[in-house]
C-alpha positions in Angstrom: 7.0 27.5 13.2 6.7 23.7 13.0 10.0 21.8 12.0 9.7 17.9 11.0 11.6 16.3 13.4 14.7 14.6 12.9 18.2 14.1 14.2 20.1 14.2 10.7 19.5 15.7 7.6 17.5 19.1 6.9 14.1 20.0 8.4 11.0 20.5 6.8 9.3 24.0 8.4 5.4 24.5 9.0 3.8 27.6 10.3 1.6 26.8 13.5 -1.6 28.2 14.4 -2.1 29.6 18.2 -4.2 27.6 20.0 -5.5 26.9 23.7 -3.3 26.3 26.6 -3.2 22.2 26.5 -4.2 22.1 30.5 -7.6 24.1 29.1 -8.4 21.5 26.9 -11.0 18.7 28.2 -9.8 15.0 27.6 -11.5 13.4 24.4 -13.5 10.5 25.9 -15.7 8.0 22.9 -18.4 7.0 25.0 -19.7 10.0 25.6 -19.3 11.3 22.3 -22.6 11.5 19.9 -22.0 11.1 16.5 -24.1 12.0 13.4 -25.4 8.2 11.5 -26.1 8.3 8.0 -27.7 4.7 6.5 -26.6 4.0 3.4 -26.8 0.8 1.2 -23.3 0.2 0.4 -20.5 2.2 2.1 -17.0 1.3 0.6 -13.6 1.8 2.0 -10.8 3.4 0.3 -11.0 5.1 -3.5 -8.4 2.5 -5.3 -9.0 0.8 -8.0 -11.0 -1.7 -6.4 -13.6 0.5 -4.5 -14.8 2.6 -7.4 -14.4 -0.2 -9.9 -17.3 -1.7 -6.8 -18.9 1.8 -7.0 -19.3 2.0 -10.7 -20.7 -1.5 -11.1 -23.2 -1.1 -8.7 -24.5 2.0 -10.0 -24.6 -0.2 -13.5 -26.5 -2.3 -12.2 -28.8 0.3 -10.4 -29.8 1.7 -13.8 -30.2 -2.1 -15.8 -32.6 -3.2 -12.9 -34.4 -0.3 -11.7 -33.4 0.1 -8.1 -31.9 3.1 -6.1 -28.8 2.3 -4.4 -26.9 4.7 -1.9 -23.3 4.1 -2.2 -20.7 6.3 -0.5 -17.4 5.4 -0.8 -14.6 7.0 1.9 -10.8 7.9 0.9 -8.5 8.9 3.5 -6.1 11.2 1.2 -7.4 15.1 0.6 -8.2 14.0 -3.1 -8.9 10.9 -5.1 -6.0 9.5 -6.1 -3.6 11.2 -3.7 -2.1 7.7 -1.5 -2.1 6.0 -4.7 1.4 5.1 -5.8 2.4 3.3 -8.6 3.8 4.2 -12.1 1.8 1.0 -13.8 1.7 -0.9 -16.7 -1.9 -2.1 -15.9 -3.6 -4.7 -17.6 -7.1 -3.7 -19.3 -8.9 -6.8 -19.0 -11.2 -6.0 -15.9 -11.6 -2.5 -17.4 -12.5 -4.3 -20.6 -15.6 -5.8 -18.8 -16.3 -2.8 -16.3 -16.6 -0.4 -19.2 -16.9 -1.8 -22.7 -16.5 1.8 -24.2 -13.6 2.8 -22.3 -11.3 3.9 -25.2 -13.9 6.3 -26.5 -14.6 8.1 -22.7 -13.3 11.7 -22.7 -9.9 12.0 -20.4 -8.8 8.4 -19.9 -5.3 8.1 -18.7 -4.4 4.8 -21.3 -2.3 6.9 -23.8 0.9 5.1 -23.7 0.3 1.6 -25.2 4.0 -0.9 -23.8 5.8 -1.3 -27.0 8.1 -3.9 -25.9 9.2 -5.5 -22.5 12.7 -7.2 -21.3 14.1 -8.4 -18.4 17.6 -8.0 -17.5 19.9 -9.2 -14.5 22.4 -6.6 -12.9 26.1 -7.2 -11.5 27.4 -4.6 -9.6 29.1 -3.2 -12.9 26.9 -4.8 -16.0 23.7 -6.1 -17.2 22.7 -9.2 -19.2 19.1 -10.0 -21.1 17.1 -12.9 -19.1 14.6 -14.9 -20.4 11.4 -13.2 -20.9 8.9 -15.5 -18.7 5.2 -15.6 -20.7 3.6 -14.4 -17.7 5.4 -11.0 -17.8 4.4 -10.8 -21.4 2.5 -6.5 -21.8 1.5 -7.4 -25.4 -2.3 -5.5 -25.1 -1.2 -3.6 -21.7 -1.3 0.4 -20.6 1.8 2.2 -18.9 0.5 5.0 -17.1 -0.1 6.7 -13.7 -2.1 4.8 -11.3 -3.3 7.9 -9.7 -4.3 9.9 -12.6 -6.4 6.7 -13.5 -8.8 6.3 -10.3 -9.0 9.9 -11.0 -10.6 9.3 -13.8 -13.2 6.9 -12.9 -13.5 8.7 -9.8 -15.1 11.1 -12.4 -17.3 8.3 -14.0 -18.6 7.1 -10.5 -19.5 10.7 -9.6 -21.3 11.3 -12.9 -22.9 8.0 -11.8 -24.2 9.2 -8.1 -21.6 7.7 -6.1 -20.9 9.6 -3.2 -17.2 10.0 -2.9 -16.0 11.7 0.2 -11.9 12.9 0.1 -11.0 14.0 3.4 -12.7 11.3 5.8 -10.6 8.3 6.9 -12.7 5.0 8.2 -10.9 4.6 11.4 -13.3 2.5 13.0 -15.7 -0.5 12.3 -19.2 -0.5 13.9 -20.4 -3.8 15.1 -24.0 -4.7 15.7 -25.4 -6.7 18.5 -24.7 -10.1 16.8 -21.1 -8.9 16.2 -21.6 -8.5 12.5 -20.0 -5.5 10.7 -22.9 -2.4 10.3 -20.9 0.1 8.5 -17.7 2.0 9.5 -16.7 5.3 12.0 -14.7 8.4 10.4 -11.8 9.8 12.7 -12.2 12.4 15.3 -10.9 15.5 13.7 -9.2 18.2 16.3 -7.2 16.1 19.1 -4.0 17.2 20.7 -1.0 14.7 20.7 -2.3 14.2 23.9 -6.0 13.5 23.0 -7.4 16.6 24.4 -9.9 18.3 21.9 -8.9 21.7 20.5 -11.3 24.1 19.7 -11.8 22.7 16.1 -12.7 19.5 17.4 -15.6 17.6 15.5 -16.2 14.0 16.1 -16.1 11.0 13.2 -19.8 9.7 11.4 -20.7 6.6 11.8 -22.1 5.2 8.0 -24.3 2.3 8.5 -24.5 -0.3 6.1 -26.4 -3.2 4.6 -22.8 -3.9 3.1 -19.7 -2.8 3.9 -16.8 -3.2 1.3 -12.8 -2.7 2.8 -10.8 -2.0 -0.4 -8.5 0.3 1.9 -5.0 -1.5 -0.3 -2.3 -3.6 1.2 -2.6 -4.1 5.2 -5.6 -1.6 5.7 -6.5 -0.6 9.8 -9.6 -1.8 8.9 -9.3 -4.9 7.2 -7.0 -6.0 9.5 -9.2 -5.4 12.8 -11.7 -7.5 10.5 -9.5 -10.3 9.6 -8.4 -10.7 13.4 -11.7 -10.6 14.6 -13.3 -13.2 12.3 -10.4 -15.5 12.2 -10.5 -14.8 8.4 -7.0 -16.5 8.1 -7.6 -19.9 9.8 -7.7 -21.9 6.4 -4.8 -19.6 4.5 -0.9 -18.9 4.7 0.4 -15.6 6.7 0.3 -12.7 3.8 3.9 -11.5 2.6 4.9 -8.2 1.4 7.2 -6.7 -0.7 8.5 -2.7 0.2 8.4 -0.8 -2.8 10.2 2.1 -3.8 9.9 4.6 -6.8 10.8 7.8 -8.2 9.6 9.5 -11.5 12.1 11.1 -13.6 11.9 13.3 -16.5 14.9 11.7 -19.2 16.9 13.3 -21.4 15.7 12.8 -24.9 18.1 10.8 -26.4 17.0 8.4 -23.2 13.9 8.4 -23.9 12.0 5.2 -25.2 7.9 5.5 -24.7 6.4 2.2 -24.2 9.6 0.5 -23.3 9.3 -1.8 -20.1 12.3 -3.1 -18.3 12.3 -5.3 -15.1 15.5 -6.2 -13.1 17.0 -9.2 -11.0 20.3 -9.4 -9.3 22.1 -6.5 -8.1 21.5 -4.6 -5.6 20.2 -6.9 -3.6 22.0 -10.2 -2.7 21.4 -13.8 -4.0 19.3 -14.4 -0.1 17.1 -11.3 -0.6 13.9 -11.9 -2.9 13.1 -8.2 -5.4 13.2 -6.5 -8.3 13.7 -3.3 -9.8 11.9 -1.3 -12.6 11.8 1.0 -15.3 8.9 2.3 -17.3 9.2 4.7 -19.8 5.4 6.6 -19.5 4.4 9.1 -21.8 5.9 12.9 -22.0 9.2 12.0 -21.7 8.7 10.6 -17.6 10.3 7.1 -16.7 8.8 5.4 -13.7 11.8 3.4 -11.7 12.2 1.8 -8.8 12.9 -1.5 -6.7 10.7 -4.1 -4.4 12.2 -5.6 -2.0 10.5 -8.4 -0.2 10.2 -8.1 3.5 11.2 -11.6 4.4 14.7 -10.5 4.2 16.9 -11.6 7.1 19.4 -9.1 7.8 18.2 -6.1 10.1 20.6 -3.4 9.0 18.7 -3.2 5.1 17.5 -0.4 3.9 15.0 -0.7 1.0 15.8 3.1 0.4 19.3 3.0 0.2 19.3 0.2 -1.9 16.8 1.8 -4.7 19.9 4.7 -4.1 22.5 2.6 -4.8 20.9 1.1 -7.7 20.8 4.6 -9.4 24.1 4.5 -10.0 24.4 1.4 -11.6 25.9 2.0 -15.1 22.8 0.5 -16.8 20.7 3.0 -14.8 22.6 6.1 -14.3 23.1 6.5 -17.9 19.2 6.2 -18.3 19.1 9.3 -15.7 22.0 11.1 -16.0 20.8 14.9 -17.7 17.6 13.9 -16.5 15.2 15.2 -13.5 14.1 13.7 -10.3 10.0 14.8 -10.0 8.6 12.5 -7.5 9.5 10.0 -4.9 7.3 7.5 -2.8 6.8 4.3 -1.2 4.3 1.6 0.1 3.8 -1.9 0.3 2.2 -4.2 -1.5 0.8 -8.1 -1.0 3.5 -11.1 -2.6 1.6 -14.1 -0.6 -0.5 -15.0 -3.6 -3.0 -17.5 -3.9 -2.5 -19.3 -0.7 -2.1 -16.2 1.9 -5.6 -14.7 0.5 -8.2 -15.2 3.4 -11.7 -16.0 3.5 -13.0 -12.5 1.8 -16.7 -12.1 3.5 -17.7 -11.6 6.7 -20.8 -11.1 8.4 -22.1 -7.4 7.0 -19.2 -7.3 4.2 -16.4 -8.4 2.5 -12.5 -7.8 1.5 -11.9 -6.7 -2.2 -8.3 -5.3 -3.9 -4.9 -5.6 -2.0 -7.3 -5.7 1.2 -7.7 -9.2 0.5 -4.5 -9.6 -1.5 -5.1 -10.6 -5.1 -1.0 -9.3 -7.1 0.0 -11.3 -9.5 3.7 -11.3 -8.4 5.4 -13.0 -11.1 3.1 -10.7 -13.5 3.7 -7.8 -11.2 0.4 -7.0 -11.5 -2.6 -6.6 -9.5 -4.7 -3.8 -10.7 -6.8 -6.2 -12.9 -7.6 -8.6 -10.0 -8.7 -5.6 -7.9 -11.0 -4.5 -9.8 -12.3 -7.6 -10.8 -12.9 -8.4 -7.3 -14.9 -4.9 -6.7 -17.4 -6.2 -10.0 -18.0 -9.2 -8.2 -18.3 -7.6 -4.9 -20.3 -5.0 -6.7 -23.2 -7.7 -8.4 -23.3 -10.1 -4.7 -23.9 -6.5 -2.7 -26.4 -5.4 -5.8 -28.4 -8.5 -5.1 -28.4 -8.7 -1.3 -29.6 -4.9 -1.3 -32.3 -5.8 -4.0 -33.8 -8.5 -2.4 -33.4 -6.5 1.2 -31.3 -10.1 2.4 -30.0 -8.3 5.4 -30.7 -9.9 8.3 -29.9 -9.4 12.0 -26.5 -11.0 11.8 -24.9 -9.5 8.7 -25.1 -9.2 4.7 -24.0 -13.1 3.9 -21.8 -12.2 1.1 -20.7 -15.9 0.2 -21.9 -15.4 -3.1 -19.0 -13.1 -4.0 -16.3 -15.7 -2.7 -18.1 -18.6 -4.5 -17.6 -16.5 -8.2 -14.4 -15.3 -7.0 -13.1 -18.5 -7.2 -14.9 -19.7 -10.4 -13.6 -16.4 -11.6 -10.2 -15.8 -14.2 -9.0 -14.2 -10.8 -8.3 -17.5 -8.9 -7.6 -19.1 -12.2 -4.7 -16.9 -13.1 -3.6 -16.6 -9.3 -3.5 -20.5 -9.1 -1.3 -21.5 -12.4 1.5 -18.8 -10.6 0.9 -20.0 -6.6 4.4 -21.5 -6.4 6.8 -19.5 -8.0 7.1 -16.2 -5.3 7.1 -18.6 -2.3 10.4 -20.8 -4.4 12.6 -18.4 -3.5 11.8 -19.3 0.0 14.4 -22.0 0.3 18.2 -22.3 1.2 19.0 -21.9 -2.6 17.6 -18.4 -2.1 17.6 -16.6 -6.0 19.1 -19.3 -7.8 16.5 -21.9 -6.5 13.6 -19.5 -6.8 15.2 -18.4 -11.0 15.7 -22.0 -11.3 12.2 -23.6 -10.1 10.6 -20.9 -11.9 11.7 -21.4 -15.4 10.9 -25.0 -15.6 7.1 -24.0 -13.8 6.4 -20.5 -15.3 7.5 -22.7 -18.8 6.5 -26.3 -18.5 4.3 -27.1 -15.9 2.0 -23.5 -15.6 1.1 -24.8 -11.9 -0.4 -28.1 -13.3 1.3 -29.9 -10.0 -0.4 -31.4 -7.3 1.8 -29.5 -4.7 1.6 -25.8 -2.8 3.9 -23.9 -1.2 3.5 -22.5 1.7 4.3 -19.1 3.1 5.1 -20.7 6.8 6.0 -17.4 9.2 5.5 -13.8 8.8 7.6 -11.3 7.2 8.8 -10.0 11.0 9.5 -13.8 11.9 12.4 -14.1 9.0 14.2 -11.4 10.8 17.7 -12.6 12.2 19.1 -10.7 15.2 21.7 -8.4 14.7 24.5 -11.0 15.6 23.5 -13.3 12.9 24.1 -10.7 10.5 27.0 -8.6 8.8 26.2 -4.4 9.2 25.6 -3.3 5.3 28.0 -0.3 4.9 26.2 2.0 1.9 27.3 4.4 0.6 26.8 8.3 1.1 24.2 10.1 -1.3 25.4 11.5 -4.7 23.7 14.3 -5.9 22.0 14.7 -8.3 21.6 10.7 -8.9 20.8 9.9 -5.3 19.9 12.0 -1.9 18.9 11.4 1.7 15.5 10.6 3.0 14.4 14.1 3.9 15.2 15.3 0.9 13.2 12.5 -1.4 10.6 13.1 1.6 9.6 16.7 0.4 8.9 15.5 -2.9 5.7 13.1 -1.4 4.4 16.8 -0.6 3.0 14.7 3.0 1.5 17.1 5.4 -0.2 16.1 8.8 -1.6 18.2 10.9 0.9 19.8 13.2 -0.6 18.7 17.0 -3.0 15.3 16.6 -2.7 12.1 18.1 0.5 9.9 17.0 -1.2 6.9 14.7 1.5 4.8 15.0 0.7 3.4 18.1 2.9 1.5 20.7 1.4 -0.4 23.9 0.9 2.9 26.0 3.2 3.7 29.2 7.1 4.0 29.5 7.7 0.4 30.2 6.3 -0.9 26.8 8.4 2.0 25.6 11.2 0.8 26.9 10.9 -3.1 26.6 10.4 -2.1 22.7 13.5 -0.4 22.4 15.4 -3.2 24.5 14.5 -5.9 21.9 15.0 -3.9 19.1 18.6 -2.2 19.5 19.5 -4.9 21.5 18.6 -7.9 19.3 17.9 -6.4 15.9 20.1 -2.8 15.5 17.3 -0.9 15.5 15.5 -2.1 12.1 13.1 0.3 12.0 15.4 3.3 11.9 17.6 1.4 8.6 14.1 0.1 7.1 11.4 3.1 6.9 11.7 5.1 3.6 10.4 8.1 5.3 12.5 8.6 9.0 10.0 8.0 10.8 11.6 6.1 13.4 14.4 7.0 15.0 16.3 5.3 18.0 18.4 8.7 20.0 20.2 9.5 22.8 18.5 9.8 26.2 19.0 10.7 30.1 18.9 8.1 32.4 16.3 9.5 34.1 14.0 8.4 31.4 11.6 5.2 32.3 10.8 5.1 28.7 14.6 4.7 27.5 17.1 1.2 27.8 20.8 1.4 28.0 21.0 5.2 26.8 18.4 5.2 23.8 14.6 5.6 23.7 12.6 5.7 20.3 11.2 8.7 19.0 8.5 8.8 16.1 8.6 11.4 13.9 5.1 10.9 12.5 4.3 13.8 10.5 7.0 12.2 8.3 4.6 9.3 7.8 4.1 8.1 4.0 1.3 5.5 4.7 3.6 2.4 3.4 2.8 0.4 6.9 5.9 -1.1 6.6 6.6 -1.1 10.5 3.3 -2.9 11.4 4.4 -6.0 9.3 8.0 -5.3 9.4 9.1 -4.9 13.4 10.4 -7.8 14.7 8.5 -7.4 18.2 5.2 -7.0 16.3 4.2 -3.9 18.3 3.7 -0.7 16.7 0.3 -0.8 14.7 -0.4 1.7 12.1 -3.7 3.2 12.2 -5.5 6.1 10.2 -4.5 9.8 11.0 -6.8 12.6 10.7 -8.5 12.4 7.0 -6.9 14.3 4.1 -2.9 13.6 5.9 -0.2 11.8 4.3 1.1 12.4 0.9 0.2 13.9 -2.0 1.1 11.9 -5.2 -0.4 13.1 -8.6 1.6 13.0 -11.9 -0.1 14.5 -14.7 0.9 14.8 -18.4 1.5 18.8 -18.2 2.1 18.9 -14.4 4.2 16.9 -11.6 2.1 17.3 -8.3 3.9 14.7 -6.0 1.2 12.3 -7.2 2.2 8.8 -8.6 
């Protein structure tokens, strides 16, 4: 047996399959691997709303102009839709344009129309209505499961010709001679932990590209290798993120208010901390809640998870859940830089679309529309480099999607609300941020000739330890809140049992070491308060071990891993990188009308 490992709380318990002795096993080594090629004309990262929304348009355009166009598009999770999370009210205006029709398409998702919005701010014992800003307004808008919906036009793109391939992770991008970007590698499937192959071993394709579209969602591998590479960011503002954290519940009746949409301020979090809570009342009787929390908080010793916890139990929100039923739990990160932190979206062979480039509406918190937007335009500026066979040596030159990008409602509606995220940056913290916000979100609709600017990454607002006061929460409650392992086994995540770690430190003992030096002895071990899925934990350990510092050494529990990436932006030493495990791991969120499948 196979037990998720883990110094507190209850284990999880896989059944292993026998295998060969690991000193049996030759050493994996890539450059004298061959790997199968397959040329396509577009290959496309990640199955979000962004990548099939790219998928879809192209094939549109293959049938109004008369030219075959191979696009594949690559998701990491075991089915489309299954490392989507979100419980969305989604805007319809980009679907509007992508498909005209849409209301009269068999199986769409849209059933649950938001019948009224509000926004309230929470004390630690009451609630009180806030002004409703217009930019939060859901007159026209959808509450529904995210992953249910690029489900559906999964569906549509498949019934199009789009080749969509579950299961197979990019891992890798393939450069040309020039440098420029010719398509993407899958990852090796049937390592060891320590990179031996096992007798299942098969190594990744390489798809090569005339274009090559990243929509792989906040902080991608790949679109981050890309952005480092090309110096994508040298004319914009570090990105910021926010950690977000959900549940679904199924209400009691009398709790139940379909359409209703609620957003929070205030309590739990204090006046310094930037977030947000929640609560969406979907359709058959399910309530999407949770709480962002933005990841330039200061004090080390928050947990994002116990936070959403202790939130539960507010009076406002227990009563919503009490009689009610926990169905689903999850987390990731999502972009809050805005307008200024979006990077220069094309590079030689490709571009950035979605939350790879970073397109939320935070105030609106809303992004779906501006992803798929961006995939349309993506989508017509690919169409017309593969029609007219523009490739050249050096890469697709994409600049035609940036230059409508930015004559697009996209950067129009991302402009007006530039300032108001980044004014809770100052010393006035929430008050400031509530304060600068009215009079812009209400008067001046970002007609000001100034920008803020997002100055230092998340990881560099981090105070040490000293600077800070230990936050003492309190101990789960049952049924209203639980531990991490338990709300872990509701993501349904699965890895395989023996593969590579893919949350990668510098190797050898001494990086080990010098990583847990700096952060248990400068920031109390942030990662081990901050991950919503215990993946990181700092232990006990010999003396004898190199990789260990004053009795401790970190141990990553990665099968645990829930793809939110918050320790590559998060850790204060900035070394641990997330990277894609074997294709089809992670969790497995689905939420369905008739059937909860740990899918939101």
């Amino acid at each position: 047996m196979f037990r998720v490992r883990s110094s507190f709380g209850r284990p999880f318990i896989r059944f292993l399959h026998s295998s060969t002795a690991r000193k049996e096993r030759a050493l994996f080594n890539p450059s004298n691997v061959e790997r199968v090629e397959d040329e396509v004309d577009v290959c496309i990262v990640g199955a979000g709303p962004a990548g099939l929304s790219a998928a879809i348009r192209l094939k549109q355009l293959e049938k109004e102009k008369g030219k075959d166009v191979r696009v594949v598009v690559l998701e990491k999770g075991p089915e489309v839709g299954s490392h989507i999370l979100s419980g969305a009210v989604i805007e319809p205006r980009a679907l509007n344009e992508l498909l005209p029709e849409w209301k009269s398409m068999s199986g769409h998702p849209l059933t649950q129309p938001a019948t009224s919005s509000k926004m309230r701010f929470l004390t630690a014992k009451s609630s009180f209505p806030m002004p409703h800003p217009p930019q939060m307004s859901n007159d026209g808008n959808y509450i529904l499961s995210l992953s249910q919906f690029v489900s559906w036009l999964n569906g549509i793109a498949e019934e199009m010709g789009v080749e969509v391939y579950p299961g197979f992770a990019g891992a890798n991008i393939v450069y040309g001679e020039k440098g420029e970007v010719r398509g993407v590698t899958t990852n090796e499937v049937g390592l060891d932990r320590e990179n031996r192959m096992k007798e299942n071993f098969e190594p990744g394709m390489s798809f090569i590209a005339k274009v090559t579209l990243l929509a792989e969602g906040a902080h991608g591998s790949l679109s981050k290798s890309v952005i480092d590479k090309f110096d994508l960011r040298r004319n914009s503002d570090p990105q910021t993120y926010g950690m977000g954290i959900k549940e679904v519940w199924r209400v009691d009746e009398s709790q139940y208010r379909p359409g209703e949409v609620i957003h929070t301020m205030g309590w739990p979090l204090d006046w310094k901390t930037y977030g947000g809570g929640w609560i969406y009342h979907m359709a058959d009787g399910l309530v999407s809640l949770g709480l962002v929390v933005g990841l330039d908080y200061a004090n080390p010793y928050l947990s994002p998870y116990r936070e959403f916890q202790r939130m539960k139990h507010h009076p406002y929100v227990a009563k919503l859940l009490t009689g009610g039923e926990r169905l689903a739990y999850g987390g990731r990160t999502l972009n809050e830089g805005g307008l200024q932190s979006i990077p220069k979206v094309h590079f030689p062979g490709g571009a950035l679309i979605g939350c790879s480039a970073g397109f939320v509406n935070v105030p609106k918190i809303k992004g779906t529309h501006n992803a798929m937007k961006s995939g349309i335009l993506a989508a017509e500026a690919a169409f017309g480099i593969v029609e007219g066979e523009q490739a050249s040596d050096s890469g697709a030159d994409m600049t035609a999607y940036e230059d409508n990008l930015k004559t697009s409602w996209v950067w129009e509606e991302l402009k007006e609300v530039r300032n108001l995220r980044p004014s809770f940056n100052t010393s006035l913290g929430l008050w400031g941020g509530l304060a600068y916000s009215g009079v812009d979100s209400l008067v001046l609709k970002g007609r000001v000739p100034w920008t803020f600017r997002n100055k230092v990454s998340d990881a560099a607002h981090t105070k040490r330890a000293s600077e800070c006061k230990p936050i003492a929460y309190p101990p789960p409650q049952p049924p209203l809140s639980t531990d991490i392992l338990t709300s872990l086994m509701l993501t349904a995540t699965d890895h395989a049992e023996d593969q590579p770690v893919h949350l990668k430190l510098p190797p050898g003992s001494k990086a080990h070491r010098e990583h847990v030096k700096k952060n248990m002895g400068e920031y109390a071990g942030l990662l081990g308060h901050a991950c919503p899925a215990a993946v990181y934990e700092y232990v006990e350990a010999s003396e004898s071990d190199e990789a260990s510092w004053d009795g401790k050494k970190l141990v990553i529990n990665s099968q645990n891993c829930i793809h939110c990436k918050l320790c590559d932006i998060k850790v204060p030493t900035q070394d641990i990188t997330w990277t894609v495990p074997e294709g089809g791991g992670g969790p497995k969120y689905r939420v369905t009308p008739s059937l909860i499948i740990m899918r939101i």
